[in-house]
C-alpha positions in Angstrom: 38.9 57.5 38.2 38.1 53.5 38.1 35.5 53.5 34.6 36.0 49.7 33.6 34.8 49.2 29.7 34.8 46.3 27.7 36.1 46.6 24.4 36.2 44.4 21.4 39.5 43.0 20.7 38.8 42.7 17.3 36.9 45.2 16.7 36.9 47.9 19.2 33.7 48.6 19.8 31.9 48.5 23.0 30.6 45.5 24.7 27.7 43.9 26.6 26.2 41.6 28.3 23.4 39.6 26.1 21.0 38.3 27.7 19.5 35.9 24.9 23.1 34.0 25.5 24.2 35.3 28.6 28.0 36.4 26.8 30.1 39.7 27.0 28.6 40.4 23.6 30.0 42.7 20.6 27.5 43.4 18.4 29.4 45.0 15.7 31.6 41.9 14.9 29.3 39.7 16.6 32.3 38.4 18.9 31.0 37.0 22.0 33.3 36.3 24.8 32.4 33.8 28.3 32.2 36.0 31.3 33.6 32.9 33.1 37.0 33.3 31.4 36.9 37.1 31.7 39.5 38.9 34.3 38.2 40.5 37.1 38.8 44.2 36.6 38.1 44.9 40.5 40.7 45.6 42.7 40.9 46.2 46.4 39.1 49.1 47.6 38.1 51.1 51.0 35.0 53.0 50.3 35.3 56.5 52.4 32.6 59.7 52.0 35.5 61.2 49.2 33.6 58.8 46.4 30.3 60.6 46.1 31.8 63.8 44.6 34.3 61.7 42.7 34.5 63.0 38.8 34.4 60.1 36.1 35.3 60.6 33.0 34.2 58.1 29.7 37.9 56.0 28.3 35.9 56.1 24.8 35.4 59.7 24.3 36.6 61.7 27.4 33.0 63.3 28.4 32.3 63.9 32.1 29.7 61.2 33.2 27.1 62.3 35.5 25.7 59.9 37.9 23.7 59.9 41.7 25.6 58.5 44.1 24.0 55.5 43.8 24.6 54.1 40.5 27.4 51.9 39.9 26.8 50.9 36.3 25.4 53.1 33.6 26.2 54.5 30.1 28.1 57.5 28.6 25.2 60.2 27.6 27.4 61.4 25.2 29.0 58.2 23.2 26.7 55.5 24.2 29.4 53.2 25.9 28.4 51.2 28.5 30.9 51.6 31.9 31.1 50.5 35.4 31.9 52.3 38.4 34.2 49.8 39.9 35.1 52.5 43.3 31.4 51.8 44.0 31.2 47.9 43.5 34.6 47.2 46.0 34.8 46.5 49.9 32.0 47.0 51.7 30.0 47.9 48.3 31.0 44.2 46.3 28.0 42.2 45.9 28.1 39.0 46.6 25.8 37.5 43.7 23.8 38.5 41.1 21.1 37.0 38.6 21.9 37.9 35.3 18.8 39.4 33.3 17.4 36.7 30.5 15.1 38.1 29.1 16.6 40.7 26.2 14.9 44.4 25.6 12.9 43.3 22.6 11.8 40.6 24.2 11.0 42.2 27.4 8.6 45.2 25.1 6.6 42.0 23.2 6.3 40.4 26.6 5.0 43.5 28.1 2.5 44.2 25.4 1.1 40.4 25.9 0.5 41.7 29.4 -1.4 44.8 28.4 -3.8 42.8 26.0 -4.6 40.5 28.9 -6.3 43.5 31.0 -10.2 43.0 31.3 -10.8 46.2 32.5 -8.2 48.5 31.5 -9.1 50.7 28.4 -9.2 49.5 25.3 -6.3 52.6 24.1 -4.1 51.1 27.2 -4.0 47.8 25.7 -2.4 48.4 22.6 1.0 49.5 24.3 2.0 51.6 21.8 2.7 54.6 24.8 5.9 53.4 26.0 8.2 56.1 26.9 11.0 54.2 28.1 12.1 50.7 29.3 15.2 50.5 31.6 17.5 47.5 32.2 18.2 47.9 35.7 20.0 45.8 38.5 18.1 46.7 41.3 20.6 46.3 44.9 18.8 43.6 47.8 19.5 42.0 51.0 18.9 37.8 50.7 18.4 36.7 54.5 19.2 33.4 55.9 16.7 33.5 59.3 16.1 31.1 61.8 13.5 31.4 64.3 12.3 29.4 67.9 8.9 30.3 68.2 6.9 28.9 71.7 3.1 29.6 71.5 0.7 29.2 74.2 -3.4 29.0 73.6 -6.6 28.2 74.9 -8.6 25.7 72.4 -12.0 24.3 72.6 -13.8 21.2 70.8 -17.4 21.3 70.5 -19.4 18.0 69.6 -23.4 17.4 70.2 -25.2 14.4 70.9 -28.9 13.4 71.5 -30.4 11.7 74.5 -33.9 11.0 74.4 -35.9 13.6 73.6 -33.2 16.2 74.4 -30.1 17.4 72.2 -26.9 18.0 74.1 -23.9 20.6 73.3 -20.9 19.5 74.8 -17.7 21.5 75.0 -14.3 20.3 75.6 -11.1 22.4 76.9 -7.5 22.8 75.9 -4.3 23.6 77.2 -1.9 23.9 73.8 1.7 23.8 73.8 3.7 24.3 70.8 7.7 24.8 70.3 8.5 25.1 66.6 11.7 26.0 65.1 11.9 27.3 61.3 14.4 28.2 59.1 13.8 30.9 56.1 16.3 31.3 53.5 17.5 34.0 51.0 14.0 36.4 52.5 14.6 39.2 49.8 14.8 42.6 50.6 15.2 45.5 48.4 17.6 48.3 49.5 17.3 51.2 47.2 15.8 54.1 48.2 14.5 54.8 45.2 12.6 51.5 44.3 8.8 51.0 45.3 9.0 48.6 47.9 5.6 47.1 47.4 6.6 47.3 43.5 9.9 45.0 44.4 7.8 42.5 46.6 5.1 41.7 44.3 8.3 41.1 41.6 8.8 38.0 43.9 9.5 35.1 43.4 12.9 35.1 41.7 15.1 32.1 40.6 17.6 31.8 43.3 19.2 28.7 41.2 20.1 31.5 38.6 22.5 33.0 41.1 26.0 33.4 40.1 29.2 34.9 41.6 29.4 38.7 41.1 31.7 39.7 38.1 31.6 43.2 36.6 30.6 42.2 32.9 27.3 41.3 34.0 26.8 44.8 34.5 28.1 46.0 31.0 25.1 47.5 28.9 22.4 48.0 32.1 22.1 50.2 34.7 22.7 49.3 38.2 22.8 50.9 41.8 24.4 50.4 44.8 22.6 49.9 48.3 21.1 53.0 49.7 20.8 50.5 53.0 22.8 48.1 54.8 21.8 44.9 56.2 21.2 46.1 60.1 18.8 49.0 58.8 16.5 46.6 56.6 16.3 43.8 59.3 13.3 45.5 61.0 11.5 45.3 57.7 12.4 41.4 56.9 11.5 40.4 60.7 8.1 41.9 59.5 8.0 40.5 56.2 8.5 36.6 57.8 6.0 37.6 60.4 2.7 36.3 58.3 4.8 33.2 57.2 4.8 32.3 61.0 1.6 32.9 62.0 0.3 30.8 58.9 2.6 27.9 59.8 1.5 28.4 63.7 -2.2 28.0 62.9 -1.7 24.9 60.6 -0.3 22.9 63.9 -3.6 24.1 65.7 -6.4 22.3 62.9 -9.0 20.6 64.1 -10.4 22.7 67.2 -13.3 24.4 66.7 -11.8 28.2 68.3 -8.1 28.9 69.1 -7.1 31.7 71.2 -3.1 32.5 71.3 -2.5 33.5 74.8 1.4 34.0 74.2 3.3 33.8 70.7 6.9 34.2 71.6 9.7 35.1 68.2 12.7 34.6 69.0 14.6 35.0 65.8 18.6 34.9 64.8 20.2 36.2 61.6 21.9 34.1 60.4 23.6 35.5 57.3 22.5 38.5 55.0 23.7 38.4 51.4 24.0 41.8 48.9 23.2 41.3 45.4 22.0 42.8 42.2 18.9 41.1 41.0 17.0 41.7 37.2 14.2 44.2 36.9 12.9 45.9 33.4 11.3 49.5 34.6 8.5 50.2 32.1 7.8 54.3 31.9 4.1 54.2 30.2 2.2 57.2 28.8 -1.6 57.5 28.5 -4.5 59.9 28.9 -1.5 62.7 30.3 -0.7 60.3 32.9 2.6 58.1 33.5 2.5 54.7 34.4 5.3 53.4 36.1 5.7 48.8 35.9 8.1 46.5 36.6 9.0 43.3 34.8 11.1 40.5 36.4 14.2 40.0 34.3 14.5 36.1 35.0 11.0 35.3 34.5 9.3 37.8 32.8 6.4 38.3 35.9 5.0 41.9 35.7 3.6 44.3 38.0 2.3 47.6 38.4 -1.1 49.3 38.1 -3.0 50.1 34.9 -5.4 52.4 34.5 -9.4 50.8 34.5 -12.1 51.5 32.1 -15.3 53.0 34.0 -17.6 52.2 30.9 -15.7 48.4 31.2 -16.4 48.2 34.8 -20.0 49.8 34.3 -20.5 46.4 31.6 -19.5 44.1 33.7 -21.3 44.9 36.3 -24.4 45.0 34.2 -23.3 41.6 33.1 -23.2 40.2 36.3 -26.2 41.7 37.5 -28.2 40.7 34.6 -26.9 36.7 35.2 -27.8 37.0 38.6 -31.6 38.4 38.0 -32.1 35.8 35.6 -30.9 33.1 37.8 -33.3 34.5 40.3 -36.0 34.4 37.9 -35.7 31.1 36.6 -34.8 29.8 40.8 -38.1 31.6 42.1 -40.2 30.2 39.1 -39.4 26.9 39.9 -40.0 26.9 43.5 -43.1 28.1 43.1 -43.9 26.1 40.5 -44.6 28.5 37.6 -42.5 26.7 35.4 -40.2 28.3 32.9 -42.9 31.1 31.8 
């Protein structure tokens, strides 16, 4: 089967891809090699139903490696070396770009303890993140979106102004017909499109550095994990019609300002793909024990932006509230004295 590993030339070990300097890296020898000036291993494939019980078998040491059918970069459980599927990166599977990760493991562990310390009301045991179970390198498969919409919008708006005339005070309440056709373009709208990622998780990752984008090549992949799609672009485009939706709507009412009540009587979407992109994009998944419970976070690979939910401290909560509420009776106190002219006791 097609297992592509990158060995050392000088020394034969395996290499990977390092982050900190963003080179096929060896770091027995400390040889580091530009993934510019590196081969591409990939060779024309048709993917067909016959590669999800394929059997691959590690070129270091010979052991069977066991994947899902989704991953298409991973490491030998028996020897360590890293390896890439290339039957399951070809054809219709061959992303077009990827964002290499830049932030390393150890730095993405310190960066994620910063992050715990910074919680107000998580507990105090939490913060210290010394529970970490595991912390995965992984490329996580999306759809980038090119979209342009022609949107026609129809309301009823009124103006309302007052005025006095003698002894009277007059309301006075104007009328009108609004007309809008606006046409907007949104680029590289990400989707992820593995089945196995927590879509709310992946959208809060947002956003990432589409200038770091770079033209697929398999050495990227050396020394992480990564998956294939588990959708293609026709199934997602539901979900990033949706997604855009809000983006609309916000842009609509900002051409509507000044009235003083808008009522849409017909929003009309008309929108047209106009390309959809596949690519592997950076995220660290943080497996976090504490109190018996697992903690699952995410940590953007580019820019180092993590998500998730900690656990919260009731007795924290309980003293901040008490906090609060004994600011606020004493700014009572000291309002109500005043006003009624008791003076400051």
């Amino acid at each position: 089967m097609p297992i592509i590993e990158y060995k050392c030339p000088n020394c034969g070990s395996g290499m990977v891809f390092d982050a900190d300097t963003g080179m096929l890296s060896c770091y027995s020898c400390g040889r580091k090699d530009n993934i510019e000036q590196i081969p591409d291993p990939l060779t024309k494939h048709v993917f067909s139903e016959e590669d999800e019980a394929r059997e691959y078998h590690c070129n270091s040491c010979g052991a069977v490696i066991m994947t899902e059918a989704e991953t298409s970069a991973t490491s030998c459980s028996f020897c360590g070396s890293a390896v890439v599927l290339s039957d399951r990166l070809t054809g219709e599977l061959a992303p077009v770009k990827i964002i290499p990760f830049s932030i390393s493991k150890e730095q993405a562990m310190k960066a994620f303890r910063k992050w715990c310390g910074k919680g107000l009301v998580t507990p105090s045991g939490f913060m210290t993140a010394d529970r970490i179970k595991g912390i995965t390198g992984l490329y996580v498969p999306f759809w980038l979106y090119d979209l342009h919409n022609d949107v026609e919008v129809y309301a009823r708006a009124t103006k309302v102004s007052t005025y006095r005339s003698g002894d009277y005070e007059y309301t006075k309440t104007d009328y009108y017909d609004l007309y809008r056709e606006i046409c907007l373009d949104y680029v590289k709208v990400p989707i992820d499109a593995s089945e196995k990622m927590n879509d709310e998780l992946m959208d809060k990752l947002e956003p990432f550095p589409y200038d770091k984008l770079e033209s697929f090549k398999t050495p990227y992949l050396a020394g992480y994990i990564a998956e294939k799609y588990s959708y293609n672009d026709e199934e997602l485009y539901p979900r990033v019609k949706d997604k855009i939706d809000k983006y609309i709507y916000s842009y609509i009412n900002s051409t509507v300002s000044g009235y003083a009540t808008v009522n849409y009587t017909d929003v009309d979407i008309d929108t047209e793909l106009e390309r959809a992109d596949y690519v592997l994009l950076p995220v660290w998944m943080v497996q976090y024990d504490y109190n018996k419970r697992k903690y699952t976070f995410a940590m953007n690979g580019q820019t180092g932006k993590v998500v998730g939910k900690p656990p919260i401290s009731k007795m924290k909560v309980a003293g901040w509230f008490a906090g609060i509420s004994g600011i606020s009776f004493l700014t009572l106190h000291l309002v109500s004295s005043w006003i009624i002219g008791g003076g400051f006791w």
